[in-house]
N, C-alpha and C positions, 0 to 999 in steps of 0.2 A: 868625279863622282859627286852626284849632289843626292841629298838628305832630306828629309821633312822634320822640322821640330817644330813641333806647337801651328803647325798647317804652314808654316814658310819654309823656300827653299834654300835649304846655303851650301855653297861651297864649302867643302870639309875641311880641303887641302888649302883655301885662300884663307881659310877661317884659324888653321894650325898653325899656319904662316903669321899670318897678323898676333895672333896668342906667344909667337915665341917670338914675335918685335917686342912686342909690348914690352914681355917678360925680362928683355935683354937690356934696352931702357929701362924699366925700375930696377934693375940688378936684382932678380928673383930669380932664384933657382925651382926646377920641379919640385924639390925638397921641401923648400921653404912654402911656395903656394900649397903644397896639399896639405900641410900642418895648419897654416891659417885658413885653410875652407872645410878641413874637418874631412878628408877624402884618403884615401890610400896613395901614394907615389906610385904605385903601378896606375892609376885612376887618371893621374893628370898627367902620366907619361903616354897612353891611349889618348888621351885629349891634343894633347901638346903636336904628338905624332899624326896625328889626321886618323887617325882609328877608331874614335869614337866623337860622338857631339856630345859635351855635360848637357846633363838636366836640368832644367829650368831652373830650380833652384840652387845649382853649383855655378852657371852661369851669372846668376845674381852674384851669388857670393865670390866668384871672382871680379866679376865688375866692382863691388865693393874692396876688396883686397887691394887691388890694382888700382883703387879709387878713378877709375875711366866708366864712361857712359856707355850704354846697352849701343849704341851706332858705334862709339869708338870701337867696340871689339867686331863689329859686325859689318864695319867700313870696307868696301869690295867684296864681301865676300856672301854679297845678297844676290841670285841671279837676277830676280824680279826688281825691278826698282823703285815700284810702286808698293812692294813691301816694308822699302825702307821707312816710310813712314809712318807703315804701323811701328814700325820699333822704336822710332822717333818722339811719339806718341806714348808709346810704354814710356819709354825714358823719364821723359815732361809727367808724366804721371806717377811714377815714382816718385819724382822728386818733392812735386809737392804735397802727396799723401804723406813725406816724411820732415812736410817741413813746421818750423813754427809760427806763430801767428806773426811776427814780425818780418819775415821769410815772405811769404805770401803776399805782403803787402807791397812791397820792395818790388817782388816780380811784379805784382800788377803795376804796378808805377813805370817797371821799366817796359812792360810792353806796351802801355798807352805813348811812352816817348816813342817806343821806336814806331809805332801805327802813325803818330805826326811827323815825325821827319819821313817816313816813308810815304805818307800823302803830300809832304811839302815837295819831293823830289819827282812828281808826278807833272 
């Protein structure tokens, strides 16, 4: 069954799937994640379960819980793949709308490294 959220399409069941990896790896319970994002336990047992997609903003807030990126929870379970880069995109924009001015600088640094050695191996 696939979904639209926010104009992309995902896999409900590979995306429940991946949510209760995740989950089982950090050792989070449904319990525990719906207390730290502020949602009811019926909310992220519907999620958890492939019955519902969260909202945009509960997706955040589990990506931050979880502390994993908008593609880690959403790894396979993008039917289009060409979408995956808008999420990729969110992600990278997230990050440094949250970062600080010494944050910023660092990444630029490291993407001008990685743009030479990827023109040196050319």
């Amino acid at each position: 069954m696939d979904n639209r959220v926010d104009g992309n399409i995902i896999n409900i069941e590979l995306f429940a799937q991946r949510l209760r990896d995740i989950m089982r790896l950090k050792n989070i319970s449904q319990t525990e994640l719906a207390k730290k994002i502020n949602i009811s336990t019926n909310s992220v047992h519907k999620i958890v379960n492939g019955r519902n997609l969260p909202s945009l903003q509960t997706y955040v807030n589990i990506c931050q819980t979880l502390n994993i990126s908008f593609g880690d929870l959403l790894k396979d379970s993008v039917n289009e793949p060409e979408l995956l880069d808008e999420v990729i995109d969110a992600d990278f924009t997230l990050l440094v709308n949250s970062a600080g001015s010494d944050e910023k600088r660092a990444v630029v640094e490291i993407l001008k490294m990685l743009k030479r050695i990827q023109a040196n191996c050319r």
